[in-house]
Structure formats: structure tokens, C-alpha cells
DONURO-729942 format. One record per residue (C-alpha): y, z, x; residue in one letter. Coordinates in steps of 0.001 Angstrom, whole numbers, padded with zeros to 6 digits, always signed. Last residue first. Example, Ala and Ser with C-alpha at 12.3 -4.5 7.8 and 13.67 -1.06 7.14 Angstrom:
-001060+007140+013670s
-004500+007800+012300a
//
This chain:
+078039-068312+039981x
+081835-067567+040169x
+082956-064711+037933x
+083033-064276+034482x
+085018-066642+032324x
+084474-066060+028901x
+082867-068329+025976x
+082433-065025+024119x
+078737-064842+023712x
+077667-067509+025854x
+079382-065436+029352x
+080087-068074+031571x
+079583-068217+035225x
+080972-070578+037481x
+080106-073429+039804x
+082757-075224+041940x
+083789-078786+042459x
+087355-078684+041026x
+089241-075136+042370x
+088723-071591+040881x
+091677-069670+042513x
+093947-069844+040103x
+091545-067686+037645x
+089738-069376+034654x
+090765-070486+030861x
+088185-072426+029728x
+087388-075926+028626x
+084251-077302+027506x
+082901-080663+028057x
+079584-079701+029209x
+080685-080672+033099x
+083260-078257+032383x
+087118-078532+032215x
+089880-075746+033425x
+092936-074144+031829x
+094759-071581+034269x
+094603-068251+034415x
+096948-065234+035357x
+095568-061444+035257x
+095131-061259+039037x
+098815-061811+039643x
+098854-063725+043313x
+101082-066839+042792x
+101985-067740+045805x
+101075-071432+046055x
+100779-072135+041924x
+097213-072750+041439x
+095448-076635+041679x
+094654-078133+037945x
+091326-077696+036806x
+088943-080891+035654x
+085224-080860+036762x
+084199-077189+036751x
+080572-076668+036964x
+078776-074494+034857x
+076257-071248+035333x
+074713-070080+032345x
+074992-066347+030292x
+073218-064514+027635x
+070618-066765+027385x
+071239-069350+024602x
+069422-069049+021382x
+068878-071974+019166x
+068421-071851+015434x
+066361-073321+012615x
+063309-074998+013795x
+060931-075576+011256x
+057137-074152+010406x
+058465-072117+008019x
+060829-070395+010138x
+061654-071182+013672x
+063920-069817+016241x
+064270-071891+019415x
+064981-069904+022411x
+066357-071772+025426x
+065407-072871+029169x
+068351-074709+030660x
+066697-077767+032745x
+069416-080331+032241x
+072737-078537+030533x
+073379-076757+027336x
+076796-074817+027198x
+078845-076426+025283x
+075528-077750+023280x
+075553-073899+021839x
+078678-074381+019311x
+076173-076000+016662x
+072551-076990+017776x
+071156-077292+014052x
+074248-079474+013160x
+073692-080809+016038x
+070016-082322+015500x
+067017-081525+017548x
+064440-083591+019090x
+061485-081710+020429x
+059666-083643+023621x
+056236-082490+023951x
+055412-080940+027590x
+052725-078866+025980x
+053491-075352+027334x
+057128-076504+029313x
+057711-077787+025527x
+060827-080232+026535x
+064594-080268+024810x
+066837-083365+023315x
+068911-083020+021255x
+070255-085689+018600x
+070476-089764+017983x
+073507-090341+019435x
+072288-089143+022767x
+071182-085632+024572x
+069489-084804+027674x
+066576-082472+029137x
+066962-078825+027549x
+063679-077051+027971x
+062327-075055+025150x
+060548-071628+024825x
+059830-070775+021383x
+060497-068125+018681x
+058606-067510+015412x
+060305-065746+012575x
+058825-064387+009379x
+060741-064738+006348x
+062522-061394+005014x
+062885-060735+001832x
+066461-058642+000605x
+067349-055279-000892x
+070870-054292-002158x
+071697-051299-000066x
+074968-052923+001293x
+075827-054741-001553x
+074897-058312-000803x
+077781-061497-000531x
+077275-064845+000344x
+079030-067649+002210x
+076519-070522+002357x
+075672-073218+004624x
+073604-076265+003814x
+070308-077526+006329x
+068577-078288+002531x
+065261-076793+003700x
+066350-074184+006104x
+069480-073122+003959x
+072355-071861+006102x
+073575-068274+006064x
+077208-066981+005975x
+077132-063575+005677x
+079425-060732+003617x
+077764-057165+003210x
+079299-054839+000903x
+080808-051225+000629x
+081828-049898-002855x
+085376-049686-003314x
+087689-046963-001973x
+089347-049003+000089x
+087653-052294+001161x
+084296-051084+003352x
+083202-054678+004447x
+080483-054844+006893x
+080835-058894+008517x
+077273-061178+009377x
+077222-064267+010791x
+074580-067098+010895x
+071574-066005+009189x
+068987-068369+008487x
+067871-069229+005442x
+064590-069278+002723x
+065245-070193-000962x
+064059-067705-003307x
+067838-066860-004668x
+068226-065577-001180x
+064912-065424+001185x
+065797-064415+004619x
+065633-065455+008338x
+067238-063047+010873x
+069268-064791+013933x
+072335-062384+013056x
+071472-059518+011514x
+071566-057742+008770x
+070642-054140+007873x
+073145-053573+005641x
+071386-055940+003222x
+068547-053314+003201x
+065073-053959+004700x
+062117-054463+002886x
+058923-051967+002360x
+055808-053165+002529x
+055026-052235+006200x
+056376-048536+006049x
+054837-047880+002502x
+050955-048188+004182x
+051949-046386+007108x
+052987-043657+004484x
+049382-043975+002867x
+047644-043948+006053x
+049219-041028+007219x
+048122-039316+004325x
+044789-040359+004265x
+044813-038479+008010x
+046241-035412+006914x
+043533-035165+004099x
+040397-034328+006063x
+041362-030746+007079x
+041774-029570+003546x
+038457-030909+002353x
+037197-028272+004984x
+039032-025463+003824x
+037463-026098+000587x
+034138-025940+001575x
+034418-022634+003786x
+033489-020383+000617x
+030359-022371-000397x
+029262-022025+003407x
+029288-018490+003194x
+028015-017775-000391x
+025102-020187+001117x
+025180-018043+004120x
+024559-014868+002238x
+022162-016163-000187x
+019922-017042+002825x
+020133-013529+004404x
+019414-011600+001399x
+016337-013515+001075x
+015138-013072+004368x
+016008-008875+003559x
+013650-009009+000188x
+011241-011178+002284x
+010760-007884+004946x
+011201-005572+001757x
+008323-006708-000187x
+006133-007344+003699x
+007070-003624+004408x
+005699-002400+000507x
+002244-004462+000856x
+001525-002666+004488x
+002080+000768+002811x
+000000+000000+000000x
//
């Protein structure tokens, strides 16, 4: 009898045992689950990140949009804050399909599309009557571009200058110059002999056609720098 009574308890304390770790693990379940949702969260804001589309004030020159589901380039953009009036966004944008330019007007958090951009290297070789014309260095296929499309960068495009070309739906719709080129002047009258005030320019051509204002002591024959985003004189090259 004594033998039968230790073998009752010995299973009686087993038992104990096994409902005390399934009370255990019953209890811990929750915290568990807890641990596991950062991570579907993070997803989930990713998720909103991608879809989400910019704001008008958040413009910029060079982006391509959708407006009144047409896609365009953007040409200029200007913040306007007039008084106490509600701030808007003015931009001039040109049509891709129709090559037309627009001056339109967002409020500032008005939402717009965006059109994907693709950019490639091109190599200016020469330019006629009929257009632009630049060199894939990848492929070497000759692009021909028109001037409309080119616009105030041919007066600074000469043989060999690599450029961006921006292109949206499979056309080209902008080119970027780098943010300075080297030019030669052919046309500059000489400097007044004496003249030595380091804030006094003179008029002179480049070999794009272009004319600058640059120091007296730039003479016909040499190479200078120009800055492409102001069309200013910046030292010699």
C-alpha cells in the first residue's frame, strides 16, 4: 500500500508540472504576438512612402509631371506668397507630346503625378538647319535634336561636350549642361592702357556665338570659363 501511495503522488507532482508550463506558455503568448508587429508596421508605412505624391511646392526644375493628364516637363518654377493670400506655385512647363509651353498655377499643397525620368549621356558633335546633333558614346547612335528642345543651352554646346538628356516616355525632353564649359573668345575689343579697376568689363564674342561681359585683360584667342547657370564670366579656363 505504501508503494501504491508514492507512485499516486509521484504522477500527481508530473502532472502538476505539465499544467504549470502550459499556464506558463499560455501566459507568454501574447507578449509574443507583440514582438512580431513592429516589423508589419514598417512595412505598412514603407508601403505609404512610395505611393504617396509630392506637393506642388515641391517643384523642380527638370521634373516631369502629369497636368490635366498630359505629361510635361518643367521649365521654371517661382513660390508666390502675395500678401496675406494663400501661397501658390507658378511654372511654366512644356507638353512632351505637343512640344507647347504653358504658364500654370498649383496651390502649394495641391498634389501632382510625377512621370518617371530617364537620363542619358550624349555627345555633342555638330549642328545644321535640320537640328542637333549629339553621339551615344554606349551605342555610338547619332540622336538628332531640335532647338526648341535645346533652348538657351546651344550657347554653350561645342564638339565633344558630354550632356544629360532627360527623357520621359520614351522621348527626350530636356538637356542638361554641366555646370560649367570652357569657351573661346573670338571677338573682344583690346582694354583701355591703364585702366586697372578690377570691377570693369568689356563685351566679348564666343566661338558659340555668345557674348559676355569679361575683364580687360581677356584678349582674342583665349579660353574661358563660363558658369551655364548664369551665363557668367568666371575665370580663364
Amino acid at each position: 500500500m505504501e508503494l501504491a501511495g508514492k507512485v499516486r503522488d509521484r504522477e500527481d507532482a508530473l502532472a502538476s508540472t505539465r499544467d504549470a508550463r502550459l499556464t506558463h506558455r499560455v501566459a507568454r503568448a501574447p507578449t509574443a504576438c507583440k514582438l512580431r508587429a513592429p516589423p508589419l508596421y514598417r512595412f505598412n508605412a514603407l508601403t505609404n512612402h512610395v505611393f504617396t505624391m509630392p506637393a506642388a511646392n515641391d517643384l523642380r526644375r527638370g521634373m516631369a509631371i502629369k497636368y490635366n493628364g498630359n505629361p510635361a516637363i518643367v521649365l521654371e518654377v517661382h513660390h508666390r506668397t502675395p500678401g496675406n493670400l494663400r501661397a501658390f506655385v507658378q511654372a511654366i512647363i512644356r507638353y512632351i507630346n505637343t512640344g507647347k509651353s504653358a504658364d500654370v498655377r498649383f496651390g502649394s499643397t495641391d498634389k501632382v503625378e510625377l512621370v518617371s525620368i530617364e537620363r542619358k549621356q550624349l555627345d555633342f558633335s555638330y549642328e545644321d538647319r535640320n537640328g542637333y546633333y549629339f553621339m551615344d558614346p554606349e551605342t555610338y547612335d547619332t540622336i538628332t535634336l531640335q532647338e526648341n528642345l535645346i533652348g538657351d543651352a546651344k550657347d554653350y554646346l561645342v564638339e565633344n561636350l558630354s550632356v544629360q538628356v532627360l527623357y520621359a516616355e520614351g522621348k527626350a525632353v530636356q538637356v542638361e549642361l554641366p555646370a560649367s564649359v570652357s569657351l573661346k573668345v573670338v571677338e573682344s575689343a583690346e582694354g583701355v592702357r591703364g585702366d586697372t579697376a578690377s570691377n570693369v568689363t568689356k563685351p566679348a564674342k564666343l566661338e558659340t556665338g555668345k557674348t559676355i561681359n569679361v575683364p580687360l585683360f581677356i584678349k582674342e584667342g583665349e579660353t574661358i570659363k563660363i558658369d551655364t547657370r548664369t551665363g557668367a564670366y568666371m575665370g580663364r579656363a
